[in-house]
N, C-alpha and C positions, 0 to 999 in steps of 0.2 A: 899943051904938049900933044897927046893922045889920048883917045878915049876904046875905048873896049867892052864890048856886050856879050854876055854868054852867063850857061848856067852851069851852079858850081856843082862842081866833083870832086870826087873824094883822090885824096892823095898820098902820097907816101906816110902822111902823120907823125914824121919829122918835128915840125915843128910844134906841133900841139903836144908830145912828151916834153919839149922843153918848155911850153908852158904859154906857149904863141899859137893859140890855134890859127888857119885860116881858111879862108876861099875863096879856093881854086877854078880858072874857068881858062880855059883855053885860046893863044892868040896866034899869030905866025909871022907878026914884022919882028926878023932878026937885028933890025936897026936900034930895039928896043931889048936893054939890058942891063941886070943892077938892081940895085934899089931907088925907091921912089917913095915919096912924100907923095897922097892920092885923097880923091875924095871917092867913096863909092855908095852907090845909089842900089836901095835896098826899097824895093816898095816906092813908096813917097817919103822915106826915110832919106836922110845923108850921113855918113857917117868918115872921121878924120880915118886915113889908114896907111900900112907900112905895106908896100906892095915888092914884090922881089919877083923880078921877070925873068926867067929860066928858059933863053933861048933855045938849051939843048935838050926841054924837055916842052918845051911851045908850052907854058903854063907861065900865069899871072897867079901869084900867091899872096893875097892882099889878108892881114893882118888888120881887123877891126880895133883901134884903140876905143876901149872902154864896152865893148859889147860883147857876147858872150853864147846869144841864140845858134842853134844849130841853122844851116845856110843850105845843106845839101837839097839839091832840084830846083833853088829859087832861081829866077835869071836877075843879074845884078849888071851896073853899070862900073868901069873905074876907070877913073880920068886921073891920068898920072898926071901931077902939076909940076915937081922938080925932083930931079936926079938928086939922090943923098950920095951914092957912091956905087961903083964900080962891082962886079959879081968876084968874090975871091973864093977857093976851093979849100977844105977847112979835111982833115983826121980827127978829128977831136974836138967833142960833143960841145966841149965848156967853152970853147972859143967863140963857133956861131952863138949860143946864148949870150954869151956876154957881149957881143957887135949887135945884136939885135935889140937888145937892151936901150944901145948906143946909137944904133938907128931911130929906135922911139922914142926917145929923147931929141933928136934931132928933128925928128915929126911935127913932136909937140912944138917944138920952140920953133919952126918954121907955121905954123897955123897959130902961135901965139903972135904972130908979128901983124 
């Protein structure tokens, strides 16, 4: 699909109160938005992730399943592989948790196939 290089930054930390850390690096094709199913490249590492592409803030928000290391200044790679769904705009906190949830579920069971 597309691939993306840059080094992460810190960010609003949204999601890491609800208990999704991620990171954050910088892109600017508006053609890209949503969520995604992704691989991101960390070192000589790879790692499965939930990536959320935030057109109106040029930021790629890739959520590491299963990993935990602080990311900030590394430069990472993320290859979005398939669209999960569509960017939708949320008041209340418990709804994006629980779609995120529902995203990473749908992660897993797209890299379980």
């Amino acid at each position: 699909m597309a691939k993306f290089t840059g080094i992460v930054q810190k960010g609003s930390a949204v999601a890491k109160e609800l208990g999704y850390p991620t990171a954050n690096i910088p892109y600017e094709d508006a053609t890209i938005s949503g969520v995604y199913a992704a691989r991101v490249k960390v070192g000589e590492e790879e790692y499965e992730a939930v990536v959320f592409a935030d057109y109106v803030r040029h930021v790629l928000e890739a959520h590491l399943l299963d990993f935990s290391a602080d990311l900030y200044g590394w430069n990472i790679s993320i290859e979005l592989l398939k669209k999960i769904r569509d960017r939708k705009k949320f008041k209340d906190d418990m709804v994006p948790k629980e779609l995120i949830e529902k995203d990473s579920t749908a992660v897993r069971a797209f890299f379980s196939k």
